[in-house]
C-alpha positions in Angstrom: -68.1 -106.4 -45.9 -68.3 -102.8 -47.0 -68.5 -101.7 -50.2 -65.7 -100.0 -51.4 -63.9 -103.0 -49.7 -65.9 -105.6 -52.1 -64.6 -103.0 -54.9 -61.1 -103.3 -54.3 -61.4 -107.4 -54.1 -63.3 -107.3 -57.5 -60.7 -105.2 -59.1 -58.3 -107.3 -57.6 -59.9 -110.8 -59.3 -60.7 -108.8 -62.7 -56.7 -108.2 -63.1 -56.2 -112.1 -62.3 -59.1 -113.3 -64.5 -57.3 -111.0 -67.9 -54.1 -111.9 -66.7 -50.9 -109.3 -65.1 -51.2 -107.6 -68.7 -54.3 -106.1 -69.0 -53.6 -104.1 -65.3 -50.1 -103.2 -66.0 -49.4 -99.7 -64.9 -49.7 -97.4 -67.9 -46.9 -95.6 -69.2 -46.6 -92.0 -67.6 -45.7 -89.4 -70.6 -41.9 -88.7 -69.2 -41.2 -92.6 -69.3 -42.7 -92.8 -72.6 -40.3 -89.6 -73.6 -37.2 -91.4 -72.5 -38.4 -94.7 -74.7 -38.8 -92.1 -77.7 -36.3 -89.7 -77.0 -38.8 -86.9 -76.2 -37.6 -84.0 -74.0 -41.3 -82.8 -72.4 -40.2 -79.1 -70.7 -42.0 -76.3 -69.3 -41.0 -73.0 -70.7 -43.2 -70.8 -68.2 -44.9 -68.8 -71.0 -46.9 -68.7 -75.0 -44.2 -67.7 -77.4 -45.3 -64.1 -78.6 -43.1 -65.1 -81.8 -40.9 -67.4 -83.7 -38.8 -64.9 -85.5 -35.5 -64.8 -83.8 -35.1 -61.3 -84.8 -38.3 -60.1 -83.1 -38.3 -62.4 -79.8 -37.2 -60.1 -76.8 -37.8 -62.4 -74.0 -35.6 -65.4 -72.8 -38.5 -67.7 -72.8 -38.6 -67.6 -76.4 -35.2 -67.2 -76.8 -35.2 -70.7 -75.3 -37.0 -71.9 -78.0 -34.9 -70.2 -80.9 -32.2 -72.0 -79.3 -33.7 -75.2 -80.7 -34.8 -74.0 -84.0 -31.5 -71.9 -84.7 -28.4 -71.6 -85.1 -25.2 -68.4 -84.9 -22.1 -68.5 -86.2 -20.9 -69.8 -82.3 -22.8 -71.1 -79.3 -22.2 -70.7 -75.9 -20.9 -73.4 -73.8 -22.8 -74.1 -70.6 -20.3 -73.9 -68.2 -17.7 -71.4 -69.3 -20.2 -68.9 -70.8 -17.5 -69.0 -73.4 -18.1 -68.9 -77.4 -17.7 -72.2 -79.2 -17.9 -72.8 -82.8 -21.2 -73.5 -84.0 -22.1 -72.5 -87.6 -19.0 -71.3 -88.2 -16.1 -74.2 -87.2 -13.5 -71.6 -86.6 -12.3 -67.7 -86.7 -9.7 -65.3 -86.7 -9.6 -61.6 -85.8 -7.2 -58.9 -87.1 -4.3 -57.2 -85.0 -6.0 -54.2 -84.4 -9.4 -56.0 -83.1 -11.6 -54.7 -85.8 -12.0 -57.8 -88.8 -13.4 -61.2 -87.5 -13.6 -63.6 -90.3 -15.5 -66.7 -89.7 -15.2 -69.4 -92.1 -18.9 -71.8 -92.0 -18.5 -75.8 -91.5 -19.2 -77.5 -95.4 -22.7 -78.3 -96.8 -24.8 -76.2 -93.9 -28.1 -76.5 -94.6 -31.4 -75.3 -94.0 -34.2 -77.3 -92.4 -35.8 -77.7 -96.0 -33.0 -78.7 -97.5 -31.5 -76.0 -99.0 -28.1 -74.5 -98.9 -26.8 -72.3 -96.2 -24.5 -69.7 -97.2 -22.4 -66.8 -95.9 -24.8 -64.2 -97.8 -27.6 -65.8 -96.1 -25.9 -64.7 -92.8 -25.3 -61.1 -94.2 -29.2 -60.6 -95.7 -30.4 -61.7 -92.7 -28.4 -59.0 -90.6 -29.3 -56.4 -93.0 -33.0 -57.2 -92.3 -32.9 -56.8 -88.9 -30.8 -53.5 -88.7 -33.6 -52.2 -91.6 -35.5 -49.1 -89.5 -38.6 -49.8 -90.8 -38.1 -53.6 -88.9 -37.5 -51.8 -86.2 -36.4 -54.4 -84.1 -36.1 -53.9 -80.6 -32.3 -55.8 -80.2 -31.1 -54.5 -83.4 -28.3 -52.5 -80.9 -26.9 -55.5 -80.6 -24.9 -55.6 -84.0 -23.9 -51.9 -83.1 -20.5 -52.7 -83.0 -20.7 -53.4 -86.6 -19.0 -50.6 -89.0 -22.1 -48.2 -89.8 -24.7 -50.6 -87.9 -26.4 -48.3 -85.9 -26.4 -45.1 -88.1 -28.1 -47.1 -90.7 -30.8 -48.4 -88.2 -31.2 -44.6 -87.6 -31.5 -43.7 -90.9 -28.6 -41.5 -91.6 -27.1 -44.1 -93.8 -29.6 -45.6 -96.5 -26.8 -47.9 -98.7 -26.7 -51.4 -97.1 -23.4 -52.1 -99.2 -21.7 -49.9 -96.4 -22.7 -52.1 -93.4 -19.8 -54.2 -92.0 -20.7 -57.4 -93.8 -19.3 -59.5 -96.4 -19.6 -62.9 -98.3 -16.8 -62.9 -100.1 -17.6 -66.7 -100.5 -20.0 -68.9 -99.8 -18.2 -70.0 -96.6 -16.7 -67.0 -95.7 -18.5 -64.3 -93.2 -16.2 -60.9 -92.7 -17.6 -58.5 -90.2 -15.6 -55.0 -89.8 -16.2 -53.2 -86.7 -16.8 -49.5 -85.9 -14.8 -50.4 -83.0 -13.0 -53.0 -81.2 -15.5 -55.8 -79.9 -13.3 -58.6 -77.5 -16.7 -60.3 -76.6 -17.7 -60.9 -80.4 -17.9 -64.3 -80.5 -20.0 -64.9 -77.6 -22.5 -61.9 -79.4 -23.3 -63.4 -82.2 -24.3 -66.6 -80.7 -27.4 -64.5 -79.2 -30.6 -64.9 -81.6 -30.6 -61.1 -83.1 -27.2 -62.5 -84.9 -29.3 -65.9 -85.8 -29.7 -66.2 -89.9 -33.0 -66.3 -91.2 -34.0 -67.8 -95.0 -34.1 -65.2 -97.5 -35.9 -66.7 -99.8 -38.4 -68.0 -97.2 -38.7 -64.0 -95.8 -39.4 -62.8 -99.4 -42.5 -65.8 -100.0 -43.9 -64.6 -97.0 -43.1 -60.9 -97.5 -41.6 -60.8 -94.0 -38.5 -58.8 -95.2 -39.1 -56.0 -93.0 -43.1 -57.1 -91.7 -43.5 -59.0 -88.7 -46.1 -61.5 -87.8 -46.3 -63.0 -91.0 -47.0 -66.6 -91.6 -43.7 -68.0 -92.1 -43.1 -68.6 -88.7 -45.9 -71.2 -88.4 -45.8 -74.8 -88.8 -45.3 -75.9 -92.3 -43.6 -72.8 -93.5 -40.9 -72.2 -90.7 -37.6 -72.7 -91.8 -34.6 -73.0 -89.3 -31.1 -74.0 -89.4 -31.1 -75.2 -85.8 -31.2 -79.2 -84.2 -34.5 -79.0 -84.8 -37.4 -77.9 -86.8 -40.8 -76.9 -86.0 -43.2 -79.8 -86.3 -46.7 -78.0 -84.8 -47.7 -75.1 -82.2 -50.8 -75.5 -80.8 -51.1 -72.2 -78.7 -51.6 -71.9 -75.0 -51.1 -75.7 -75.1 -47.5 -76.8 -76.5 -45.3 -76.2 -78.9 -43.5 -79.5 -80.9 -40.5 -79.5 -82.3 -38.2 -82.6 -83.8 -34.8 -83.6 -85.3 -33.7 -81.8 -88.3 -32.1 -84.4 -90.7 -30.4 -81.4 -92.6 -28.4 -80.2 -89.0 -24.9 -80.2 -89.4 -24.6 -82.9 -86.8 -27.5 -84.8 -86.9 -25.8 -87.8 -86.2 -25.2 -86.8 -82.8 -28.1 -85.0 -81.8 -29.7 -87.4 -79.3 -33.6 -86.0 -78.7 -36.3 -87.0 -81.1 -38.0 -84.4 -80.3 -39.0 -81.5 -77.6 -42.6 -80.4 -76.5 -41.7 -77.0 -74.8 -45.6 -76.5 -72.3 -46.1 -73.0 -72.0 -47.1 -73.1 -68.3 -47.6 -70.1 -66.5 -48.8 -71.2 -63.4 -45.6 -72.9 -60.7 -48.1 -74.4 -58.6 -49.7 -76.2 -61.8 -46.1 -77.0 -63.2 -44.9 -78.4 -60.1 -48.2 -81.0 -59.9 -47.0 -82.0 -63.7 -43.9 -82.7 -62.6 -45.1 -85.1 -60.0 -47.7 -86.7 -62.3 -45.0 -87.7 -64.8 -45.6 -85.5 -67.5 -42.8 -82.9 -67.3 -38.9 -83.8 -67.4 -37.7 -80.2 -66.8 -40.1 -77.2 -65.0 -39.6 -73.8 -65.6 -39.6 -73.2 -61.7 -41.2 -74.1 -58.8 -43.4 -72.9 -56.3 -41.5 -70.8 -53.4 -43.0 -72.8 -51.2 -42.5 -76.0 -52.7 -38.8 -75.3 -52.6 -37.9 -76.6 -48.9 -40.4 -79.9 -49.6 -38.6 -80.7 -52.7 -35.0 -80.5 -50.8 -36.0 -82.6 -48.1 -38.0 -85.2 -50.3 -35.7 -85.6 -52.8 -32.9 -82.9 -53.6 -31.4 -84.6 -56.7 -34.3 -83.9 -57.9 -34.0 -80.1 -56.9 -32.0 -77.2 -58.9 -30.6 -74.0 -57.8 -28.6 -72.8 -60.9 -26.9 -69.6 -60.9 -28.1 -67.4 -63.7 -27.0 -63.9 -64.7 -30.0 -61.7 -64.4 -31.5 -58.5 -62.8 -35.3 -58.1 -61.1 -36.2 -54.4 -61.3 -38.8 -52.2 -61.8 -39.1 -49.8 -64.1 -40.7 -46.1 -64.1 -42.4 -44.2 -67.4 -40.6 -41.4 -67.0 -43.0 -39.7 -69.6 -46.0 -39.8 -67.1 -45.5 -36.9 -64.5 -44.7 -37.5 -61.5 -42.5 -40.1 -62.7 -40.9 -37.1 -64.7 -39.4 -36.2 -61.2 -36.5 -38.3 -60.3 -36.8 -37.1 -56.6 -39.8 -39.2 -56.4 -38.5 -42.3 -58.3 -34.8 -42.2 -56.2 -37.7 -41.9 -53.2 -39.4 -45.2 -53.9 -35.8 -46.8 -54.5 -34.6 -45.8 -51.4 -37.3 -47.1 -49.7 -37.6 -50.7 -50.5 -36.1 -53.5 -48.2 -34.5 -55.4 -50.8 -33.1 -58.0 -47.7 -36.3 -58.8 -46.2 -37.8 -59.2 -49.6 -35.4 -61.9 -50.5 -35.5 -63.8 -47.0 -39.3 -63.6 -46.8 -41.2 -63.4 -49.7 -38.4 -65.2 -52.1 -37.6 -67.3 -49.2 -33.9 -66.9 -49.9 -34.3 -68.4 -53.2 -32.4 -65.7 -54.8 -29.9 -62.4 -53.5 -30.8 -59.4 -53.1 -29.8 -56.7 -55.9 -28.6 -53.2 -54.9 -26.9 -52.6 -57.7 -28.4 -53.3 -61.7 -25.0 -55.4 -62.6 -25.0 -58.3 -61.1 -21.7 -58.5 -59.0 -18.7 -60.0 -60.8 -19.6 -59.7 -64.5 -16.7 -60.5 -67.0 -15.1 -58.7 -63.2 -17.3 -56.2 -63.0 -18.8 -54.8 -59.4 -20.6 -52.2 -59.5 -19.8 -49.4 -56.8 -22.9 -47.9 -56.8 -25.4 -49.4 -54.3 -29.0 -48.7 -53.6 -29.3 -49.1 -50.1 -32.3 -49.0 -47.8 -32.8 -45.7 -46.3 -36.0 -44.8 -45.1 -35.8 -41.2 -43.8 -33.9 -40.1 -46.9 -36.3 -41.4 -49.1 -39.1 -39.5 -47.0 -37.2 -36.4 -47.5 -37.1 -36.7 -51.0 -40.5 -37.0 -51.2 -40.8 -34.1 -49.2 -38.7 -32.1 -51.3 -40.5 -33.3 -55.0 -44.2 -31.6 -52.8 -45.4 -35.3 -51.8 -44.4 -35.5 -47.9 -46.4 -38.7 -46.8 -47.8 -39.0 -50.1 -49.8 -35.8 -50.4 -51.1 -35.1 -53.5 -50.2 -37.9 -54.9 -52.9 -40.7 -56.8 -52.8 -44.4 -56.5 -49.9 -46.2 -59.0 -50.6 -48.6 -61.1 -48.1 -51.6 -60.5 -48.1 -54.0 -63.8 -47.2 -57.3 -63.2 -46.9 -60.2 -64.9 -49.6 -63.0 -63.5 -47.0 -66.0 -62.6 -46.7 -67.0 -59.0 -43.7 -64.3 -57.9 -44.0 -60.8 -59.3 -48.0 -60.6 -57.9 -46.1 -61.7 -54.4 -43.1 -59.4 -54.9 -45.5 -56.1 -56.0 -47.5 -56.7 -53.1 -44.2 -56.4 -50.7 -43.3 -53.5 -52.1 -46.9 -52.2 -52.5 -46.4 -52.4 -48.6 -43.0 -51.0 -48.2 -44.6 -47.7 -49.9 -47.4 -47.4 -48.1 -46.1 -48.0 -44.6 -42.7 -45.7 -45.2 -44.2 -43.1 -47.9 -48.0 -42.8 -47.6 -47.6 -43.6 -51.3 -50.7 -45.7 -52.6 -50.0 -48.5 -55.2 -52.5 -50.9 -57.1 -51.3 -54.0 -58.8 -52.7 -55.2 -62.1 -51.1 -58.7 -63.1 -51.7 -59.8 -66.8 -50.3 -62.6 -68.9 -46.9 -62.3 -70.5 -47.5 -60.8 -73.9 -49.5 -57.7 -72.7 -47.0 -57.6 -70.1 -44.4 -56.7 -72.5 -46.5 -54.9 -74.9 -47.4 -52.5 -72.4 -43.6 -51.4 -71.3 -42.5 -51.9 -74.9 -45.9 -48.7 -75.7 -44.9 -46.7 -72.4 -48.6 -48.0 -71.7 -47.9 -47.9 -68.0 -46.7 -46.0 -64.8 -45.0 -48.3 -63.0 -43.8 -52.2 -64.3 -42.0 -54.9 -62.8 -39.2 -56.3 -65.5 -36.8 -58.3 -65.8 -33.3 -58.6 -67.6 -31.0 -61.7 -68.6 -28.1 -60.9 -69.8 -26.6 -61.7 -72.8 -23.0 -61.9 -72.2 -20.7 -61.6 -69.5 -20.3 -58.1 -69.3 -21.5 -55.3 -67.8 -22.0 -53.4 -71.3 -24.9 -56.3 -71.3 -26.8 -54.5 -68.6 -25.6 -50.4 -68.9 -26.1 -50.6 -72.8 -29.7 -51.0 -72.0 -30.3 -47.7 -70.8 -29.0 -45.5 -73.4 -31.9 -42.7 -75.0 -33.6 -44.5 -77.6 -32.5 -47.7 -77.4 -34.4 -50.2 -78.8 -35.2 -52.1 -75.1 -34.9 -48.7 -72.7 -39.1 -49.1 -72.2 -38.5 -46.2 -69.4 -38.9 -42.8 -71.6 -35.2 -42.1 -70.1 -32.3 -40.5 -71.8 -29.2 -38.7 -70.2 -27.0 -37.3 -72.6 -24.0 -37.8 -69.6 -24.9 -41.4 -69.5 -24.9 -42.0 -73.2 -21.1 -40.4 -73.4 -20.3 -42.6 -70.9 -21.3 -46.2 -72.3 -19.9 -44.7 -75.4 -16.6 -43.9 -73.7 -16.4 -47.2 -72.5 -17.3 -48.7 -75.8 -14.2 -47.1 -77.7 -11.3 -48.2 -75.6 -10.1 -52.2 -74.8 -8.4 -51.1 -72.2 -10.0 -52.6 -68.7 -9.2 -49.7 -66.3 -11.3 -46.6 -67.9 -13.1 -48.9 -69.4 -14.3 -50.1 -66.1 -14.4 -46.9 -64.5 -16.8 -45.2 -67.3 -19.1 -48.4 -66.3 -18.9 -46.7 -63.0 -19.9 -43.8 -63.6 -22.8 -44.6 -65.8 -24.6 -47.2 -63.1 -23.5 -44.7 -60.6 -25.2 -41.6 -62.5 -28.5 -44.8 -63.7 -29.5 -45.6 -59.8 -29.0 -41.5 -59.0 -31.5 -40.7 -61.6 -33.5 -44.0 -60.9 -35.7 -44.7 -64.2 -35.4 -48.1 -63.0 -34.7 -49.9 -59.5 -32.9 -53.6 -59.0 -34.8 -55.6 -56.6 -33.2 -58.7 -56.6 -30.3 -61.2 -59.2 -31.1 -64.1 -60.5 -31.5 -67.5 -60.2 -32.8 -70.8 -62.2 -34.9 -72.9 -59.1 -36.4 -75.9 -61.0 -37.2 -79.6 -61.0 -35.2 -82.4 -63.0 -36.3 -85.5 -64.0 -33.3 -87.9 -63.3 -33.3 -89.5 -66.8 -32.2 -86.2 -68.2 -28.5 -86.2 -69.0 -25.9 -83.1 -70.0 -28.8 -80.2 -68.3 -25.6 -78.7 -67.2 -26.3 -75.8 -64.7 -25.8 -72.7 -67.4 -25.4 -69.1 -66.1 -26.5 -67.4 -69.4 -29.6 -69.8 -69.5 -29.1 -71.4 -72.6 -28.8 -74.8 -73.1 -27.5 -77.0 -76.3 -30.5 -79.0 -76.9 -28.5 -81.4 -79.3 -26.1 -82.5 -76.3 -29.6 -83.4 -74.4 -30.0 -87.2 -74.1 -32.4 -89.1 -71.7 -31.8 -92.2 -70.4 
């Protein structure tokens, strides 16, 4: 008899001897999260921050979702505003005076009341320059918003904002806003405790200590409970929610997990009910395995990359409409995205709030060699190897390695890639502390304002050192009017006049490829990417 033979048998009598009991199959962690009510997800990344008016980036936007609360949310899917903090609203004939009137007793996660002058400190603060908060353009359409951000206006009595109760929020507009109720559902509208900012001194200072366990506040579902970083961050059922009672998780341990590959193996071991992803290649397994377990989920979003237009050459938009032109945006979504997602030829995605862009980027290899020609670089000449920064996850190294490719094989132009974690990632493009970056938008709402607003001079998330005086008149043309037709045609004309230039270049749209554990109820498939944790249940 061979030995690991005589093992097996042993083990085998050893289970009979202690009785069926003592070898019972232990409980993975996702079975024990649907006994307790314990939503384990992968969030793909370390939160740089839980300040919902500093967070830039939708994978800690995901978790703000939990720990916060706006006036509205946005239902999954419509993409449509529904009351949240505030249980209803009215706006004034001439589209300029939303009054929302707050639900009863709100309350913070310590306890304390929530009022309507809690919403408007909070806004104040993050519209404060010296705060100088990178989404802070998106309370613009507020009456003196942005030329108080600027600091042309120092009185914060003549913002847009009033409490003229303790339930009662007025906002007046600088100019009509249709889409205001799905805005202020996004975190940069989220309130934040006064009274907890000024313990903290975190008025206008970031990265203070409020925001870690024990002294976070929130008015969201839930409340923070511990962050270990690089390891997970817990979060469980605030008591003091406005409906608590129906708030089916215990709690959520969002695993900031980087790596697909490593996600996907959690998955299988039982210790994740929702990935972040999934490895490309695990994609055509997974759908023949088991495809309920599978998820392809729309999700309104733009791949590009991004030049420093402050670093010649990159001053020359000859040579960044060269590299645009010369990029296969088909065969980099059949082959190295394995058709997981569409290619992007325009930065809109097509059809949003019925907008389609005109303007396409197309391939076109000989113009783009002519450009180069004509900016003193034919096949590459006198031009050094790029730096391509990446973020390390399992895509954007594979995508900036196609295009590293494309540019060497059509352009002579040279590219290295350097792929770092997340937070430098972003640090670097938010310092102009690169040449070239891969990036990546979600947008906030549907419309196209949600995209083209981004790239106006000086705004707070236009990382490319761009500014067009002709493209700012534009977006602001299309701000003042509520009427769709030259509304929609100054949209045009911006993206038209944006991929010309080319400060950026799309490269592909979004979409949300994952796993779901089948005890997970109400995950409904959301094309904004947010998700109402308190409708969660598993079962």
């Amino acid at each position: 008899m061979s030995r690991s033979l005589r093992f097996a048998i042993s083990a085998v009598l050893t289970c009979v001897a202690l009785g069926e009991a003592g070898c019972a199959r232990r409980e993975t962690p996702v079975e024990q999260g649907v006994r307790t009510q314990t939503l384990l997800l992968g969030n793909g990344a370390e939160p740089a921050d839980l300040d919902p008016q500093v967070v830039t980036i939708y994978t800690d936007q995901n978790i703000m979702m939990a720990l916060f609360e706006g006036l509205t949310a946005i239902d999954e899917t419509s993409s449509r505003a529904v009351p949240a903090a505030a249980e209803r609203w009215e706006v004034s004939p001439d589209g300029l005076v939303w009054i929302f009137h707050l639900r009863p007793n709100l309350q913070w996660s310590n306890g304390e009341p929530l009022t309507a002058d809690d919403f408007v400190q909070s806004w104040r603060r993050i519209l404060t320059p010296a705060f100088a908060a990178e989404y802070s353009y998106l309370l613009f359409a507020v009456k003196n918003a942005e030329a108080f951000t600027r600091g042309e206006i120092k009185d914060s009595a003549t913002l847009g904002f009033a409490a003229p109760d303790a339930r009662t929020v007025v906002l007046t507009l600088a100019r009509p806003t249709p889409y205001l109720p799905t805005l202020v559902a996004q975190p940069p509208w989220f309130p934040v405790n006064p009274r907890v900012l000024a313990k903290f001194n975190a008025q206008a200072t970031r990265g203070t200590a409020w925001t870690r366990p024990g002294n976070h506040v929130g008015n969201g579902p839930f409340l923070l409970k511990s962050w270990s970083p690089n390891a997970q961050l817990r979060v469980e059922r605030n008591p003091h929610y406005w409906d608590a009672a129906h708030t089916h998780l215990q709690a959520i341990v969002f695993f900031p997990i980087e790596n697909p590959e490593v996600e996907e193996r959690s998955f299988r071991a039982g210790q994740l009910h929702l990935t972040a992803s999934i490895p490309l290649a695990k994609i055509a397994t997974h759908r023949q395995r088991d495809p309920s377990q599978l998820r392809s989920d729309p999700f309104l979003q733009t791949a590009f990359i991004r030049f420093n237009v402050t670093r010649p050459p990159f001053d020359d938009p000859r040579l960044r409409r060269a590299l645009a032109l010369a990029i296969d945006r088909e065969a980099l979504a059949r082959t190295v995205l394995n058709g997981s997602r569409p290619p992007a030829f325009s930065f809109t995605p097509p059809g949003t709030g019925g907008y389609s862009s005109r303007a396409q980027v197309k391939t076109d290899v000989a113009a783009a060699r002519q450009l180069l020609a004509e900016a003193g670089h034919a096949n590459g000449s006198g031009l050094p190897a790029f730096e391509l920064l990446v973020r390390s996850d399992e895509l954007q190294p594979k995508v900036a390695e196609a295009l590293q490719a494309m540019w060497q094989r059509e352009l002579g132009v040279r590219v290295t890639i350097a792929a770092v974690e997340q937070k430098i990632w972003i640090q670097n493009q938010q310092t102009l502390n690169y040449t070239i970056s891969s990036a990546t938008w979600a947008g906030d709402f549907l419309d196209p304002v949600t995209f083209l607003d981004l790239f106006v001079t000086g705004g707070g998330t236009n990382w490319t050192g761009w500014g067009n005086a002709g493209y700012d008149r534009l977006i602001a043309e299309a701000a003042r009017t509520t009427d769709p037709v030259p509304r929609e045609n100054a949209f045009q004309q911006a993206e038209t006049l944006l991929l010309q230039e080319s400060p950026i270049t799309s490269l592909y749209f979004g979409a949300q490829n994952y796993l779901i554990h089948p005890s997970v109820k109400n995950w409904d498939p959301a094309l904004l990417g947010f998700h109402r944790y308190q409708r969660v249940e598993l079962q």
